[in-house]
C-alpha positions in Angstrom: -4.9 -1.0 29.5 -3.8 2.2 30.2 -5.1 3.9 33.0 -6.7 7.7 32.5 -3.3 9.4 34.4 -1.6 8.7 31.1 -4.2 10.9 28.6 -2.9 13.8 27.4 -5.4 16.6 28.8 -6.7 18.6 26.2 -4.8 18.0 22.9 -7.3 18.3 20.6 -7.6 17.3 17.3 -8.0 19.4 14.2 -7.1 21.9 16.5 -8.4 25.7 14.8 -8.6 28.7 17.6 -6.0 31.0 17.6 -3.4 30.6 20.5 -2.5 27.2 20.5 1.3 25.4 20.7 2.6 22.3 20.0 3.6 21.7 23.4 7.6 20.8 23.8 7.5 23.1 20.7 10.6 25.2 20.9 12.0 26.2 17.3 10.3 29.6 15.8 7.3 28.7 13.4 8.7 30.1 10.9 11.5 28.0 10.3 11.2 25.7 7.3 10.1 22.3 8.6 11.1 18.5 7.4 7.9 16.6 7.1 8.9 12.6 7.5 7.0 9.4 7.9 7.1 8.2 11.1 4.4 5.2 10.6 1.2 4.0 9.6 -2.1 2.0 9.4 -5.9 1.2 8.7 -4.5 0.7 5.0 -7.3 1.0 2.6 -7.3 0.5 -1.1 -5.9 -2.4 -1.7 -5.0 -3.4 -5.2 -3.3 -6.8 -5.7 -3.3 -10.1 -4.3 -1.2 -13.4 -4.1 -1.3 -16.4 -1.7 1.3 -18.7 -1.4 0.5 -21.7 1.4 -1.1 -20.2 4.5 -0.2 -16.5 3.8 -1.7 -13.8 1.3 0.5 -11.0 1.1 -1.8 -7.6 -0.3 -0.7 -4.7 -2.0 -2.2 -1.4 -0.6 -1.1 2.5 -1.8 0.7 2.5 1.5 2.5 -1.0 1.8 2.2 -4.6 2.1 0.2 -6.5 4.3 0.0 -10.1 5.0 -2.6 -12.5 5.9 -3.2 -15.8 7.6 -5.1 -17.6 5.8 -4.5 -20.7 7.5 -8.3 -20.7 8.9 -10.2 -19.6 5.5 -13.5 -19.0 7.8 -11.5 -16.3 9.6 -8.4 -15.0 7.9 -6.3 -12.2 10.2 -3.8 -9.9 9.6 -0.7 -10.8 11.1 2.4 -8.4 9.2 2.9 -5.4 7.9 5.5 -3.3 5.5 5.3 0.2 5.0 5.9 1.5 1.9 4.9 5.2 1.5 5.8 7.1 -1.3 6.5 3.9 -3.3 3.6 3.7 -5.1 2.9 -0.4 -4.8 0.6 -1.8 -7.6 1.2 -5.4 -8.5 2.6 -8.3 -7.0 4.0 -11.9 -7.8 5.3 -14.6 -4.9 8.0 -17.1 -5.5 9.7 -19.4 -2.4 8.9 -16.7 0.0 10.0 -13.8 -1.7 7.8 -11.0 -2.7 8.2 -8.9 -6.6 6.3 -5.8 -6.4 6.1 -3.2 -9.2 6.2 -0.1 -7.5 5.8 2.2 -10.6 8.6 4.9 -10.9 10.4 3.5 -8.1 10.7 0.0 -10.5 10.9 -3.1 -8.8 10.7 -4.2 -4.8 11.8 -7.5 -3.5 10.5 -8.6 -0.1 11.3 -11.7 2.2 8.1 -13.5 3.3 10.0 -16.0 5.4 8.3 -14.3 8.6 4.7 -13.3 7.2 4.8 -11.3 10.8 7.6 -9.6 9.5 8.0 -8.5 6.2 11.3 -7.3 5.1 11.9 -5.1 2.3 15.2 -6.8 0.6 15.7 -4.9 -2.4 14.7 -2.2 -4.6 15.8 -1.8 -8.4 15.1 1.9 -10.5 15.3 2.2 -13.9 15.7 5.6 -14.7 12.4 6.7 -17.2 10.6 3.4 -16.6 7.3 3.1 -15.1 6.5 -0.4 -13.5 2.7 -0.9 -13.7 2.5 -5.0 -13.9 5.1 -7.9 -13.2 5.1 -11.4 -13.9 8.0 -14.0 -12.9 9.4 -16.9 -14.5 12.7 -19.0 -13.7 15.5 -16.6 -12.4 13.5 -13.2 -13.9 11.5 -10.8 -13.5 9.7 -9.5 -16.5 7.9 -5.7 -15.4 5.8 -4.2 -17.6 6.7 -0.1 -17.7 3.1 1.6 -19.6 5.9 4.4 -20.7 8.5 2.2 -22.2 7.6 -1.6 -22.8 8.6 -5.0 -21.1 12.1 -4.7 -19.0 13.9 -7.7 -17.8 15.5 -8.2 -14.3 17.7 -10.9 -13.1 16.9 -11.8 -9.4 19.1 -14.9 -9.3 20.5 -13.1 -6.3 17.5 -11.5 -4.4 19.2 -8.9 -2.9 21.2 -7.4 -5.7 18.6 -7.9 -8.6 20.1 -5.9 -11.9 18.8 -5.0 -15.4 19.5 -7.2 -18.1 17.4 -5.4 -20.9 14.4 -4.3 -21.9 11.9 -3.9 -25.0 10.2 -0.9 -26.4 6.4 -1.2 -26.9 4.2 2.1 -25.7 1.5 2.4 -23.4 2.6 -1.6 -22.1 0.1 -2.3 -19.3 -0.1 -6.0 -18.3 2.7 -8.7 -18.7 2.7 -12.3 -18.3 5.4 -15.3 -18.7 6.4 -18.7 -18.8 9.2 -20.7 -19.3 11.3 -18.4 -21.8 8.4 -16.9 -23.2 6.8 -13.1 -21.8 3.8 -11.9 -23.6 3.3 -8.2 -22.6 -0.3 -6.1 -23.7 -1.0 -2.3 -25.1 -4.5 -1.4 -25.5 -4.3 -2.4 -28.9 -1.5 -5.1 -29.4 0.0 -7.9 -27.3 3.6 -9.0 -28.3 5.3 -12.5 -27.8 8.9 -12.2 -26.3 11.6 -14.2 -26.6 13.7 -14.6 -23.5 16.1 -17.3 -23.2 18.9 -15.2 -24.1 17.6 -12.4 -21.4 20.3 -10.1 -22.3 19.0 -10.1 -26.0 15.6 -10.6 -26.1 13.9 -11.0 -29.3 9.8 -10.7 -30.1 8.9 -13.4 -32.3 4.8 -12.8 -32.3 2.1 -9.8 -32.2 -1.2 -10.0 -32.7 -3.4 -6.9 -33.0 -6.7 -7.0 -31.1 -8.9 -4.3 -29.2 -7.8 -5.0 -25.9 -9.0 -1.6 -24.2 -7.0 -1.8 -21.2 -5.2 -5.7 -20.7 -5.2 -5.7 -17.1 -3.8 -9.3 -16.4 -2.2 -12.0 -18.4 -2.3 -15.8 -17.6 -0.5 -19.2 -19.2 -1.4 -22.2 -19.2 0.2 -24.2 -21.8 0.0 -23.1 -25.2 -2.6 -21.1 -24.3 -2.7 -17.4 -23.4 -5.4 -15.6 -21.2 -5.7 -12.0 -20.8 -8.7 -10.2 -19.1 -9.1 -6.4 -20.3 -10.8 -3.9 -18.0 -13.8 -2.7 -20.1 -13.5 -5.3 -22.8 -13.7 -9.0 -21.6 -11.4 -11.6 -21.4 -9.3 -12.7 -24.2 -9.0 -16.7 -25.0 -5.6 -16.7 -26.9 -3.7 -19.6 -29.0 -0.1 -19.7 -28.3 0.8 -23.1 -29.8 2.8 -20.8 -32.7 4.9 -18.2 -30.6 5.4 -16.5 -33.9 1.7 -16.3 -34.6 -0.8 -15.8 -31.7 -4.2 -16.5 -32.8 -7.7 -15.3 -31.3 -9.9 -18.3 -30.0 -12.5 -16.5 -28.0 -13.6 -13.3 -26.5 -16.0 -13.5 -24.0 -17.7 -10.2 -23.6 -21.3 -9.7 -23.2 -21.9 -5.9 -22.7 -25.4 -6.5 -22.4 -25.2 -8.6 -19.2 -21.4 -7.4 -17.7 -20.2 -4.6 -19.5 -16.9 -6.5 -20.3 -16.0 -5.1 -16.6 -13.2 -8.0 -16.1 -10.6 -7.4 -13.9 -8.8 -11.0 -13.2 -8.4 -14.4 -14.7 -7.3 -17.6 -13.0 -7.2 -20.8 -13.9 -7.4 -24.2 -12.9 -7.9 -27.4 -15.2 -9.9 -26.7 -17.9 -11.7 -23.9 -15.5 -11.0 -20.2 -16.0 -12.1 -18.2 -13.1 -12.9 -14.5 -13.8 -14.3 -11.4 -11.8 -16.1 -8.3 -12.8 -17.5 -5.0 -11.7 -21.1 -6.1 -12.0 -21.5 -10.1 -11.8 -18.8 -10.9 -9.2 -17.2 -13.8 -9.7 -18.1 -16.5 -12.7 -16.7 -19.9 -13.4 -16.2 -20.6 -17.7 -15.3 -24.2 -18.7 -13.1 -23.5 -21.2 -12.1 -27.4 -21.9 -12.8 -26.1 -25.4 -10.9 -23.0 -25.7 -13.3 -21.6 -28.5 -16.4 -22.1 -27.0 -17.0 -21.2 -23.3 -19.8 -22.6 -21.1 -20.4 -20.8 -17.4 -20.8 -23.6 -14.8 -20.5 -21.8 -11.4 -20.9 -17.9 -10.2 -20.7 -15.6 -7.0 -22.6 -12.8 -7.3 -20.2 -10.2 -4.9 -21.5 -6.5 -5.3 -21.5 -3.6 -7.8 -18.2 -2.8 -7.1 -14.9 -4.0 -8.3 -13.4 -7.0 -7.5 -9.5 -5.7 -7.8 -7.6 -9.3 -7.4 -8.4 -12.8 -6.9 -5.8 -16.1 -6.3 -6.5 -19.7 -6.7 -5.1 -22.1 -3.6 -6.4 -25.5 -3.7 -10.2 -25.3 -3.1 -10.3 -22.1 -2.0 -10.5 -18.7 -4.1 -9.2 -15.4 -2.5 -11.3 -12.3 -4.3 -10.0 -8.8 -2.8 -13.1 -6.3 -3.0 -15.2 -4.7 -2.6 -13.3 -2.3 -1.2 -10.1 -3.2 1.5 -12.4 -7.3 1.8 -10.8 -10.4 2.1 -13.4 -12.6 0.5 -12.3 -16.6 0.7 -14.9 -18.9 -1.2 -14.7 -22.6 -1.1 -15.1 -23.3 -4.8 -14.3 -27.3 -4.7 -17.7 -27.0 -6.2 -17.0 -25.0 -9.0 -20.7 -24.7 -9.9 -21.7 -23.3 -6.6 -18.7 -21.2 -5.3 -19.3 -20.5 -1.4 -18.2 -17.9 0.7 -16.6 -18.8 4.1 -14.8 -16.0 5.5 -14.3 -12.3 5.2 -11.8 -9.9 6.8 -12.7 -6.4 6.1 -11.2 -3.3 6.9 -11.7 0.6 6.8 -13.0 1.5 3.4 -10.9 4.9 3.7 -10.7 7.2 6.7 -12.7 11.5 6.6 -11.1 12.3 10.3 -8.5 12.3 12.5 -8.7 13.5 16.4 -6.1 12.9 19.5 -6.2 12.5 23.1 -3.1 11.9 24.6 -1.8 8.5 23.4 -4.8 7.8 21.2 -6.1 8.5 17.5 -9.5 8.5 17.0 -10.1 8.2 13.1 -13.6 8.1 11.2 -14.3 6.0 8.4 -15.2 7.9 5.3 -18.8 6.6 4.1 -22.0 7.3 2.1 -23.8 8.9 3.4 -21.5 10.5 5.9 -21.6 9.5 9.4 -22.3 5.5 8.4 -18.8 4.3 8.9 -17.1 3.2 12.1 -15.0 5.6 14.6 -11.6 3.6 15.4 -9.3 4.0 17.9 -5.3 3.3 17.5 -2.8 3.4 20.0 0.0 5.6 19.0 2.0 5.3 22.0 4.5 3.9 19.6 4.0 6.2 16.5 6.1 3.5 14.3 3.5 1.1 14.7 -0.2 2.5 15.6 -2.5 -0.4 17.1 -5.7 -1.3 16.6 -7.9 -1.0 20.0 -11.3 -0.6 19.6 -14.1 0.9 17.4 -17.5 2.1 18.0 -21.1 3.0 15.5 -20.3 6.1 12.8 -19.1 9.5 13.6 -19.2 12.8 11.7 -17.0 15.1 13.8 -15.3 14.9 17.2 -13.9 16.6 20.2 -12.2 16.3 23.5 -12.3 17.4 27.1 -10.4 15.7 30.0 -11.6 11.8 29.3 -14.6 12.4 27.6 -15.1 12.8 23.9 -17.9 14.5 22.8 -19.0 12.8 19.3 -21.1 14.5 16.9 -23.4 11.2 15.4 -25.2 12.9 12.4 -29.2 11.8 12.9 -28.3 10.6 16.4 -26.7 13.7 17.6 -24.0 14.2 20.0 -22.9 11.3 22.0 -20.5 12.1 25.3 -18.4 9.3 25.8 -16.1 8.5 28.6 -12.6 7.1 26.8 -10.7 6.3 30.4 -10.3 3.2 28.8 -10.1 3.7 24.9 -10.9 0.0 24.2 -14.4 0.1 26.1 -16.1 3.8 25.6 -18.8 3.8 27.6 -21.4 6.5 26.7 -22.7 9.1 29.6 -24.6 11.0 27.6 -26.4 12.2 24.6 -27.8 15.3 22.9 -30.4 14.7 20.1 -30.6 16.8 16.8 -33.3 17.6 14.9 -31.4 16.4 11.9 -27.6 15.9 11.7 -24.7 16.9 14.3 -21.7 17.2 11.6 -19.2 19.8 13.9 -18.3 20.0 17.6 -16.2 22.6 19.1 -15.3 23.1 22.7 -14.6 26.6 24.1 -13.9 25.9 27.7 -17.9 24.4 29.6 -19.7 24.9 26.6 -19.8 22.7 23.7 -21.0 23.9 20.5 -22.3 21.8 17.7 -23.0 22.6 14.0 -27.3 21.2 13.1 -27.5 21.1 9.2 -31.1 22.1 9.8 -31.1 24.1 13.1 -27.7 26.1 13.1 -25.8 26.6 15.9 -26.8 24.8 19.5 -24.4 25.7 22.9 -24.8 23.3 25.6 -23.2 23.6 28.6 -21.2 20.2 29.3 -19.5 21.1 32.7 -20.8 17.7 33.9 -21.1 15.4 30.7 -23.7 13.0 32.5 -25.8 16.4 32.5 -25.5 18.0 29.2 -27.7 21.1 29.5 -28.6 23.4 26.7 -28.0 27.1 27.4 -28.3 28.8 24.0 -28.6 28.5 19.7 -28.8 30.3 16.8 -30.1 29.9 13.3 -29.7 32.0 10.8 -33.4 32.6 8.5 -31.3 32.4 5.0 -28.4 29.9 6.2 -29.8 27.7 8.3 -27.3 24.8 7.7 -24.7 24.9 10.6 -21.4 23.1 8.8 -18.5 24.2 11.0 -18.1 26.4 14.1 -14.9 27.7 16.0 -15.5 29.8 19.4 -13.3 31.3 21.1 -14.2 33.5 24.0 -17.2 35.8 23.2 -16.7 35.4 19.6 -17.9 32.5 17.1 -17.7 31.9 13.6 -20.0 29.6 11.7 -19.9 28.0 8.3 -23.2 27.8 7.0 -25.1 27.2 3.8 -28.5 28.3 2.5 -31.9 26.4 2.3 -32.3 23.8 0.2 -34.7 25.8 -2.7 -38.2 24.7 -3.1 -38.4 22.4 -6.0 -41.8 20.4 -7.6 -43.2 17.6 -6.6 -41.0 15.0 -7.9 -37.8 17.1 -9.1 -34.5 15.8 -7.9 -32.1 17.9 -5.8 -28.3 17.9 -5.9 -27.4 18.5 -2.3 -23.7 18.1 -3.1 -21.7 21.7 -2.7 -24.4 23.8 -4.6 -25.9 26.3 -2.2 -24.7 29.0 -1.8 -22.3 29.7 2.1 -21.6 32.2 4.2 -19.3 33.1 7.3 -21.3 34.4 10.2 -19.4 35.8 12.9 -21.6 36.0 16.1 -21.0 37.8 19.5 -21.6 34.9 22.0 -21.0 36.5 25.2 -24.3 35.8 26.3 -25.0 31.8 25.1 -28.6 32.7 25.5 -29.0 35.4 23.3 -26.2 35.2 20.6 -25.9 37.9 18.0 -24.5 38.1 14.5 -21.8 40.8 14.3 -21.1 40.2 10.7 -22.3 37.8 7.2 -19.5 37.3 4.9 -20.6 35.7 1.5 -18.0 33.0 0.9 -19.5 31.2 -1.7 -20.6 27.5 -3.1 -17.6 25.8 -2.8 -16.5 26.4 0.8 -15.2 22.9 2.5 -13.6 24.4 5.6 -12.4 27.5 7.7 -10.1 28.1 10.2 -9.2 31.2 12.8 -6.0 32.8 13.7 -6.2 36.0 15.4 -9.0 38.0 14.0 -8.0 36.2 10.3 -10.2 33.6 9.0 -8.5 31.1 6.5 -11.2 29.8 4.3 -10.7 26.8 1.6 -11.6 26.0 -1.6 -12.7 22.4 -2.4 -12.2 23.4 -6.3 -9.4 25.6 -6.8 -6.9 24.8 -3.1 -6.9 28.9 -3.4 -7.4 29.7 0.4 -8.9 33.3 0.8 -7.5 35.3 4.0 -10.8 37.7 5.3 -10.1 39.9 7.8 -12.7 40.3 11.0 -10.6 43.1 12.6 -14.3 44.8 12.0 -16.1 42.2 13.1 -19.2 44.2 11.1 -17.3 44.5 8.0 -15.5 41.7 7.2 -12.9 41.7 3.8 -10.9 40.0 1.8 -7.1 41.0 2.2 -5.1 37.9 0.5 -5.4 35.0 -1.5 -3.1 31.6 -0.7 -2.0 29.8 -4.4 -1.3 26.4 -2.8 -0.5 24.9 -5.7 -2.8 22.1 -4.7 -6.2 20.7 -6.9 -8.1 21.0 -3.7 -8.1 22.2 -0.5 -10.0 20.1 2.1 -9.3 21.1 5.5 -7.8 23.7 7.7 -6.2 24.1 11.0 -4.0 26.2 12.7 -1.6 25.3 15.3 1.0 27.6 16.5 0.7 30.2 14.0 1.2 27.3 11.6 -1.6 26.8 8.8 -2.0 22.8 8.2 -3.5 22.7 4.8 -4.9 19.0 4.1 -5.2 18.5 0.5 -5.7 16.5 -2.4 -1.7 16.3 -3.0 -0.8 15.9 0.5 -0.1 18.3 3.8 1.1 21.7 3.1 2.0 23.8 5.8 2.5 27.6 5.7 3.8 30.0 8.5 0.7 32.7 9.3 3.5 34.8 11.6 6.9 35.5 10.2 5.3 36.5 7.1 3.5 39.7 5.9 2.2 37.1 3.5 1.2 33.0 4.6 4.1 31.5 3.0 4.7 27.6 3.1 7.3 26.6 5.0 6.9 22.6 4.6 5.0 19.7 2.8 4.1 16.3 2.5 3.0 14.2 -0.6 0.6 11.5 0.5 -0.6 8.4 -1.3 -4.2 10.0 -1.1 -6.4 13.1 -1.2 -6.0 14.3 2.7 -9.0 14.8 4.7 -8.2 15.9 8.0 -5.0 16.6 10.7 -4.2 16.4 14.0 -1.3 17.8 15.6 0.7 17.4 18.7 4.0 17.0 19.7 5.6 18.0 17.3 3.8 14.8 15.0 1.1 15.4 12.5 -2.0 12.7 12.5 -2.9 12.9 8.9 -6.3 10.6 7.3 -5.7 10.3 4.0 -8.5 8.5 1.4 -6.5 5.6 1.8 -4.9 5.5 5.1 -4.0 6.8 8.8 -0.5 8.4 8.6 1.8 9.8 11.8 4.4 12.4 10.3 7.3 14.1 12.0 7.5 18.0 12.3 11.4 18.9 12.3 12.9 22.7 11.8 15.4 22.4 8.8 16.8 26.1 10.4 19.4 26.0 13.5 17.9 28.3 16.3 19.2 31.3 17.4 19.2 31.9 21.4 
């Protein structure tokens, strides 16, 4: 392992005083900036799921991942494909090739024949179509495009698959096939297609049902299966191409909601997962009558995918879980191995070679910290992880980790893979927010304001001063700098009746205090600025604080020139839903949003103007940044993107 010489001193993440560089950073600020993807990991969200021998290969908003499955007690991640910004959804596997619809960007074909290595072979657009669901028989691909209806693609030659027609049906969402035959759904229709002229195909059958939203189609034989999100699973005779008849519906709202996601079948069994009651087994050896013989009972949460291999079932959920269940018992399905991973990441911080990212949870602070080596940015790595974390920062080797109930924890991270704790600071009731200005740590209580604690030795954490304010005591975020702080707070909780529920969630009322800290032991407030209920984050440049809007993405600019009487003197339209976090970095304003990373020059400017952007696969959350690359957690995944001035520099 790396030894300590090789951390980065003081790069902090999130980084939001006023002052800072990207260091190496030579090109002016306000040069417009090319945002790229450099690499990625800690994929969450995954969405579809095949297995084919010993691998799985899982489709994730960012890419493709594959599994050994090899050992179903402990299946491991072994490959990788990133594929950012082409939306993956679904996915089929034939001879060790991958077909993924990748919505607007159409079809993907990837070589499996190195699960360690995923290739991408292939891509195919077809300009106005929308792949949302794909299905393969023979020598083609069948996509189904919810704008436009069923296309066709010929992938006789892998790399150079090519359009051979398509079909018009609206709102298509869920296509199956077999043989010569591709049945594709609407909410309210599924149509039989002829294909064995491909270049011509011709719909022989349609049969008009309420299939709310078809979310997967299965054949086997001359019957037809389709399970519909919301509405149950559809038993289907197919016998008559040219007239599809209804056998069964199995739907009990009263027990299930009709929550199905996925069918598969083997033999006479059909097995089928839910929202609410996991995983059931039907016999369906009668197709019009259905009697359950086995069931898993999984969580209240969906199960997004599930594959049949032999006597094992693969169910994907809840959340980014690999469940494997031995089901050679169909009557009592067992589970023997899980692989689970980050259910979506809230933070991002850096020290030298090393992200630090927290797991998003409920309630906050439950999920793990992780640590990923970004020495090589292309391919972060997986070192170590440690209990839940709110909020962190960084001195020298030791990260100072604000623990919600548990307080602040000062960890030594010489060696990122083993953390070894030195110290601790308890809180009365939750540590969300640490800042470091120089010896002297501050940390943001949700019940008892602001605390300063001196941490020039971190063994001996030593409490020097606080502040709470009588009318905002909830501490959210600080930034200090120098003699002067600034605090996000929020008011009391109101005083409710025995027994009346409280939302908790963005409703009270928040404020900006500025406060002169010059003496830790006796801080004062200079100022209060009324920012209002839906404040999610602030940030500091020069005597300018940059406050966002969790609702609107409008960031107000409030001048504390007059630190006693703070005002409003512009208003950023980012052009974004929400905004979730600020930082500053070099006179640069990272905006982390629900669209993506926006980033706006605070210098060149007599008004914040945006200067570069990045459309990520989820709602951002937080940003690092140094040298020149931007450490972005997104809802659904870590990302390391690449700062580049688009404008030559003048010398």
């Amino acid at each position: 392992m790396r030894s300590a010489v090789r951390i980065l001193l003081g790069v902090l993440v999130c980084v939001q005083v006023a002052g800072c560089r990207l260091a190496g950073s030579s090109e002016s600020s306000g040069s417009p900036l090319a945002i790229s993807y450099v690499g990625s990991g800690l994929w969450s969200e995954w969405s579809d799921l095949v297995v084919d021998d010993d691998v799985a290969a899982v489709v994730t908003s960012h890419g493709l991942l594959t599994i050994d499955v090899s050992q179903p007690q402990s299946p491991q991640i072994v490959g990788e494909l990133p594929l950012v910004g082409k939306t993956p959804r679904r996915i089929v596997i034939d001879r060790g090739l991958a077909y993924i619809a990748a919505g607007q960007h159409g079809l993907l074909v990837v070589d499996l024949a190195d699960p360690h290595q995923p290739t991408l072979l292939a891509s195919l657009e077809v300009q106005g179509y929308v792949f949302v669901d794909i299905a393969k028989s023979g020598s083609l691909v069948f996509a189904a495009s919810w704008n436009s209806g069923l296309v066709i693609v010929d992938v006789s030659s892998p790399r150079q698959p090519h359009l051979l027609s398509t079909v018009p049906l609206d709102s298509s969402l869920s296509v199956g096939a077999s043989g010569d035959l591709a049945c594709i759904a609407t909410p309210t229709e599924m149509l039989i297609v002829d294909a064995s002229n491909p270049t011509s195909p011709k719909p022989v059958g349609r049969l008009t049902e309420r299939f709310s939203s078809p979310w997967q189609i299965r054949f086997k034989q001359d019957t037809i299966y389709i399970a519909c999100y919301m509405y149950g699973l559809f038993v289907i005779d197919n016998a008559d191409p040219s007239h599809p008849a209804l056998l069964n519906h199995i739907w009990d709202p009263c027990t299930d909601g009709g929550l199905t996601m996925n069918v598969a079948l083997q033999d006479s069994l059909a097995f089928a997962t839910s929202t609410t009651w996991g995983l059931k087994v039907f016999d369906l050896s009668n197709p019009r009558e259905y009697r359950i013989v086995g069931t898993w009972p999984g969580a209240y949460a969906p199960l997004t995918a599930m594959a049949l291999q032999r006597d094992h079932c693969f169910v994907l959920g809840p959340g980014p879980a690999l469940n494997v269940l031995d089901v050679s018992d169909s009557q009592s399905p067992q589970l023997v191995g899980t692989l689970t991973h980050p259910a979506g990441l809230a933070g991002v911080a850096m020290l030298g070679d090393f992200a630090y990212i927290v797991e998003s949870s409920w309630p906050p602070g439950e999920g793990k910290l992780f640590i990923v080596d970004v020495s090589d940015p292309r391919k972060p790595v997986l070192v170590g992880s440690r209990a839940g974390v709110r909020h962190m920062a960084f001195r020298d080797h030791f990260g100072f980790f604000a623990a919600g109930a548990k307080g602040v924890e000062i960890v030594d991270v010489s060696d990122p893979s083993l953390p070894n704790t030195v110290g601790e600071i308890p809180t009365d009731s939750g540590a969300v927010y640490v800042a470091l200005d120089g010896n002297l740590l501050y940390i943001a209580d949700t019940a008892r304001g602001i605390r300063i604690v001196n941490v020039e030795h971190p063994g001996r954490p030593r409490e020097v001063g606080s502040f709470r304010h009588e009318l905002y005591p909830g501490a959210l975020q600080v930034i200090a700098s120098g003699k002067q702080a600034f605090v996000l707070a929020e008011a009391a909780p109101p005083r409710l009746p025995p027994g009346a529920l409280q939302s908790t969630w963005g409703a009270r009322s928040k404020v900006i205090i500025a406060l002169d800290v010059s003496d830790p032991a006796n801080a004062a407030v200079k100022s209060v600025y009324s920012a209002g209920p839906r404040v999610r984050s602030m940030a500091v440049f020069r005597n300018l604080v940059y406050v966002a809007n969790e609702r609107t993405g409008v960031i107000r600019v409030v001048d504390f020139g007059n630190p006693s009487a703070p005002v409003q003197i512009d208003s950023i339209e980012t052009k974004d839903p929400a905004s979730n976090v600020l930082s500053v970095v070099d006179g640069r304003l990272f905006v982390a949003g629900s669209g993506g990373l926006s980033v706006l020059d605070l210098i060149h400017q007599p008004h914040p103007t945006k200067i570069g952007s990045f459309d990520t696969p989820s709602p951002v959350f937080q940003v690092a940044v140094a040298d020149r690359l931007v450490y972005v957690a997104d809802r659904t995944g870590f990302l390391v993107l690449r700062l580049e001035s688009t404008r030559p520099i003048s010398r």
